[in-house]
C-alpha angles and dihedrals in degrees: 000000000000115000121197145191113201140155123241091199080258109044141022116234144165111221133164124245122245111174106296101347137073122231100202117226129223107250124324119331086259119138095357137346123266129195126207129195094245112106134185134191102253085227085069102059135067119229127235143191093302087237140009110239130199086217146005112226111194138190118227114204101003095153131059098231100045087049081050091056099046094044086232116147118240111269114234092217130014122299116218146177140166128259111197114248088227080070089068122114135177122232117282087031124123125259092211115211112238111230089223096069132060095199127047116176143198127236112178113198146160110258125209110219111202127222113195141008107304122187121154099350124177124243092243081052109051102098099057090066087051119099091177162276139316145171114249140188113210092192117195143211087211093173087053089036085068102029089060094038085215127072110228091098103038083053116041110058114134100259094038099106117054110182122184162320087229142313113266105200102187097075145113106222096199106097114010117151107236131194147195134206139180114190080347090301114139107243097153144035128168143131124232089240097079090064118128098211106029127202102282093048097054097043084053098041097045095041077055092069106023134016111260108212130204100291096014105131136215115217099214102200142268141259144230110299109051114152150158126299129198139206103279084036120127120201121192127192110204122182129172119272092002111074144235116311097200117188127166123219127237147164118265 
């Protein structure tokens, strides 16, 4: 099942997509989904960021050959850090380029879209906290990344987290091809299988240290490849079974 949150040019609605054709929901899909009997053509309507998170918890160095790139050692336990909600962006939206950076790259990554309140969950437990699954850009401000030695600002621009094009909830995240493209160039090609923390894990582990609540979204990591994107760029984010997350880039 594909939910979906998405703007008729007059309201605001999640709906699950059939074919060509959208079944609205009532309300958000917290605690359960709810089907109307309002329906749109999904050519009417314009798509938005799938949820609206209070935060974006992200994994830093959750796969071998991004950690090898970037010269960084494997971390032991998970490395996190928060990207403002107020960074998150629908599909089709611009990733606008700060003037204060002279590299923004893409990092293109499977996000975890949580479902109810979570707060130290068990690893045989995990899924059942999970809604679904989405496509995510962490971009990132890599010049100020290293000029600040810390990541809050590289990562936290208005524009810097692209989530979409919608949450597909009927879905095994252990081994999904995933794919990145700039100007529908491949940059990078992994499968989720090679994470080293993988999605039960980090649900446990982060609901260990801060109450995930429902839409909130785990940022599980990137791979190898990431790189610099300009203003006139386009990245896509493409995972199997999900879909194609699409943004341009342009100048503030």
């Amino acid at each position: 099942m594909k939910i979906m949150r998405f703007s008729t040019g007059i309201s605001t609605n999640y709906g699950i997509i059939e074919g060509d054709n959208i079944t609205v929901l009532e309300g958000a899909p917290f605690p359960e989904i709810i089907p109307t009997t309002t329906y749109y053509s999904l050519g009417n309507v314009q798509l938005l960021a799938p949820c609206v998170p209070s935060k974006v918890v992200a994994v830093g160095v959750n796969y071998r050959s991004h950690g090898d790139e970037m010269s960084h050692r494997l971390p032991e336990e998970p490395l996190l850090f928060i990207k403002p909600n107020t960074s998150v962006i629908g599909p089709g939206e611009a990733i606008i380029y700060p003037p204060s950076s002279r590299r923004v790259d893409y990092e293109g990554e499977l996000a975890v879209v949580i479902g109810k309140v979570a707060r130290n969950v068990p690893r045989e437990k995990a899924f059942d906290y999970i809604l679904g699954y989405t496509c995510l850009n962490d971009v990132t401000a890599r010049d100020l990344q290293a000029r600040d030695k810390q990541w809050t600002r590289s990562k936290s621009f208005d524009t810097f987290c692209p989530i979409g094009p919608w949450i597909e909830n009927d879905l095994n995240p252990s081994h999904l091809h995933l794919q990145t493209r700039l100007n529908s160039e491949i940059k990078q090609d992994t499968d989720t299988g090679l994470m080293i923390f993988p999605v039960d894990v980090l649900v446990s582990f982060i609901s260990e240290v801060m109450t995930l609540l429902p839409g909130d979204v785990i940022a599980t990591g990137t791979t190898a490849g990431i790189g610099p994107m300009q203003p006139g760029d386009t990245v896509e984010v493409e995972i199997e079974s999900i879909g194609i997350l699409r943004n341009p880039v342009v100048h503030l």
